[in-house]
N, C-alpha and C positions, 0 to 999 in steps of 0.2 A: 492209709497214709495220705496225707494231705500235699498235691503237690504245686507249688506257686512258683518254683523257678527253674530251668534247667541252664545247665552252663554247657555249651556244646565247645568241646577246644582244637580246631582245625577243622574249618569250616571247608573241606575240600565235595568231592563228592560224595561219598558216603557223610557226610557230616552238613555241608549242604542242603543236601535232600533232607536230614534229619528236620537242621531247622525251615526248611519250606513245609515239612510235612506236619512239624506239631502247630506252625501257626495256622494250617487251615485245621487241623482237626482240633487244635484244644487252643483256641484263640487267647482264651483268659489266662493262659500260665506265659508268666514272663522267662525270658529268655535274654541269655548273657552267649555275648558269641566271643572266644577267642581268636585273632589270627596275627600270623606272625609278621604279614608284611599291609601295611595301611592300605595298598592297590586293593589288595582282597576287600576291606571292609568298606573302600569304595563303590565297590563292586558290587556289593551285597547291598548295598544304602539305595543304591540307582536300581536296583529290582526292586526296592520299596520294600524292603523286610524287616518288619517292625522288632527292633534289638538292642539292648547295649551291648556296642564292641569296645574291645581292649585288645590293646596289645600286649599287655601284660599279663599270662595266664592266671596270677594269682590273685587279682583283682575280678576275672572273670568268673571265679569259682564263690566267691562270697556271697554267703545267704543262699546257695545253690541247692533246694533239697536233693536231686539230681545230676551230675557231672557224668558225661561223656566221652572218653580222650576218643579221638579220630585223626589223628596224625599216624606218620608209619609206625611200625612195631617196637625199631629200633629208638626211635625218639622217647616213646610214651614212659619209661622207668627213668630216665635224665629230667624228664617233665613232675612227673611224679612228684621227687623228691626236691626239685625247686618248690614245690606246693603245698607239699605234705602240713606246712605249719596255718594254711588258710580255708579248710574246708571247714561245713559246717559241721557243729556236733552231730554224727547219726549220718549223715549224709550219705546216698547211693552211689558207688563209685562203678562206672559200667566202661565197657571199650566196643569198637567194633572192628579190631583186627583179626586178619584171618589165621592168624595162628596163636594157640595158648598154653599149651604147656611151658613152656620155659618163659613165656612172658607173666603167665599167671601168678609161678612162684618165684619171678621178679619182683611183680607189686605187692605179692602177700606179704614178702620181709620187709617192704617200706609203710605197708599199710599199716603192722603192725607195732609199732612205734606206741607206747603206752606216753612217751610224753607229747603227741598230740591229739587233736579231735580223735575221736570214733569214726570210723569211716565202714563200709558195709561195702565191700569188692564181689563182685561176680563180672567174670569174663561175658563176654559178647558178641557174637559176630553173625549180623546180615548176611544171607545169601544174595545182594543183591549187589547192583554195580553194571561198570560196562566198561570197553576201552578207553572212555576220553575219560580224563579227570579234571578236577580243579569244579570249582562252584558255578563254571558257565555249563557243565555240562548237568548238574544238578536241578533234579524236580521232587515235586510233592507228594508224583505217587510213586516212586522207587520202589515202598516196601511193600504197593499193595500185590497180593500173592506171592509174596513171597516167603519165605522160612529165615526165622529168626534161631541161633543154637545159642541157648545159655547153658554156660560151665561151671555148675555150681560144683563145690566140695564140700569135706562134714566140714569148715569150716564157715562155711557161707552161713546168714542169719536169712530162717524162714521169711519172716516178712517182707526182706530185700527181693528174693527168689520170687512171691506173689508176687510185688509190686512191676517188676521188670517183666513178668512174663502178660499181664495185665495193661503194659504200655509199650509192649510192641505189636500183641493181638489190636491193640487200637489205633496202630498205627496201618492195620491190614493185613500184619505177618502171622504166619504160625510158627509158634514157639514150637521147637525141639530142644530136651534136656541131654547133656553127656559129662563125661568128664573132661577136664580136659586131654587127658592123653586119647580115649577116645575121637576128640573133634579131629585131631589131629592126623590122625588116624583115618579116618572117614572124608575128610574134605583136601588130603592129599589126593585118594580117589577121584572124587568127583566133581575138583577143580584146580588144584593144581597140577592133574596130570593133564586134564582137560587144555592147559594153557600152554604146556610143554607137545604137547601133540599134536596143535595146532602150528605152535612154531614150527617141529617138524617140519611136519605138511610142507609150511610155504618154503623151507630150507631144501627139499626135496624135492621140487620141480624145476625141470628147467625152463631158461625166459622163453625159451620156443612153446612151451607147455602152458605157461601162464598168458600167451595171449590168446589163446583157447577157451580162456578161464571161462563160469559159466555160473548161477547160483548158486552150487550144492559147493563147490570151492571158496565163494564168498562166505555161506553160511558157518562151512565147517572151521574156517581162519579168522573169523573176526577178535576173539579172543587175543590171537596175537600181536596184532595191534596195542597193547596194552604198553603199560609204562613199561622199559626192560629195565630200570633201575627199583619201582617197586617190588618186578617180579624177583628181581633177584635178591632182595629181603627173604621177601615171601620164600622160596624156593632153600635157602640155606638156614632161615630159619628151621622148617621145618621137613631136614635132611633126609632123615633114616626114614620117614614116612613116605615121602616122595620117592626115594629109593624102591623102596620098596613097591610104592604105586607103577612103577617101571618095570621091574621086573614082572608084574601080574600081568603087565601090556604085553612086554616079549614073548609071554608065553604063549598067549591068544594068536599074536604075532607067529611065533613060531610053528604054532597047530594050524592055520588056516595055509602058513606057508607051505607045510608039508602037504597036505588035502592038494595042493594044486600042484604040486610037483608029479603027486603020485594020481592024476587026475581023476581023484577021487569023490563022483560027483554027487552019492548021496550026503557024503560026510561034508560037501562044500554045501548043501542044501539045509541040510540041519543046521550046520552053524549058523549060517544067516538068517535062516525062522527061528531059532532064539535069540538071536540079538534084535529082530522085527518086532517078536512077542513083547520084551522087554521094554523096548523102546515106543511101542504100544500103549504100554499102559500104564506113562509117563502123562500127565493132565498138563501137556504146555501148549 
């Protein structure tokens, strides 16, 4: 598949870095940037990023072989279907929100609209990001090493699945495939409990404590720092997963409490050389 334009719509962080990172690596494909307030695409113009913007997403999207939503989760099926009548025939419709089951078969019933274009949906989401948001904290290389998860279903069309897993390998990432109730699944785990643990953390010290602070407190809470109005999208969208990611902590939680109550010091040994092991043999 031949790709000559993409249309990124919310050029924040994650969307940002997208368009910084396809202009250095695929110079030749044109790029259509959405944002919703003019400061933004000021912003982007004065870093010299070569694009048409619009404030209008549905103008953004035209001739688009490519479309990205990168707004929050909650936006992106409201956006949708303001658009739904201006995408190109065939067109790759992708996201990079971190949740997809219930957003997934949100867009699947608007994508499937026989009375307009063809559109070709596969969910999307970068492992990648940091606390600060908005397009100043955006760069080029975001995605390199990092993991891409695409959500295809038996509804998804092969060629869309090659193409998206072949432009984000190019952008540096490794592609991981799931379902979506799987992603959900799995990156309640390994970052949305991650964000909730950190908050903890800093909720659980006292100010006597925190001026004490030292690296291993900076490194383990930056996460929290994060937007608390994203997180909390993030977090209620995808409830019973997160729940459940809680409860798997309490119990780790609860087993190491007891090892130390009953000062039990092989079983406090072993725990923490499997969490070393693992954490070993992690490539960060």
């Amino acid at each position: 598949m031949k790709l000559d334009r993409i249309a990124i719509l919310a050029p924040g962080l994650l969307g940002g870095s997208l368009a910084l990172a396809v202009r250095q690596r695929h110079p030749h494909i044109s790029l259509s940037i959405y944002a919703r307030r003019p400061s933004v695409i000021n912003e982007m113009k004065e870093a010299c990023l070569d694009a048409d913007y619009f404030t209008d997403p549905i103008l953004a999207i035209q001739n688009a072989d490519l479309v990205v939503f990168c707004m929050t989760i909650d936006a992106m099926p409201a956006i949708a279907k303001r658009i739904r009548q201006g995408f190109k025939e065939n067109a790759i419709v992708t996201d990079v929100g971190s949740v997809k089951e219930r957003l997934d078969q949100e867009m699947q019933k608007i994508f499937e609209n026989p009375e307009a274009p063809t559109v070709r949906w596969i969910g999307g989401h970068p492992m990648a990001g940091g606390e600060k948001t908005g397009f100043g904290a955006a760069h080029a290389t975001l995605f390199e090493s990092s993991t891409t998860i695409l959500t295809p279903t038996e509804h998804s069309d092969t060629e869309a699945l090659l193409f998206l897993k072949e432009f984000w390998s190019s952008l540096g990432s490794k592609v991981l495939l799931c379902t979506p109730h799987e992603h959900d699944q799995r990156v309640a785990q390994i970052s949305h409990l991650t964000h909730l643990t950190a908050s903890a953390l800093v909720h659980s010290v006292s100010a006597e404590s925190i001026e004490a602070r030292g690296p291993g407190f900076r490194d383990t809470t930056r996460v929290a720092a994060g937007s608390p109005l994203m997180w909390t999208e993030i977090l209620l969208q995808n409830k019973e997963a997160v729940l459940d990611a809680i409860q798997r902590l309490q119990r780790e939680l609860s087993t190491i409490e007891s090892h130390l109550q009953n000062s039990e010091t092989k079983k406090i040994t072993h725990w923490l050389e499997k969490s070393a092991e693992i954490r070993s043999r992690l490539n960060y």
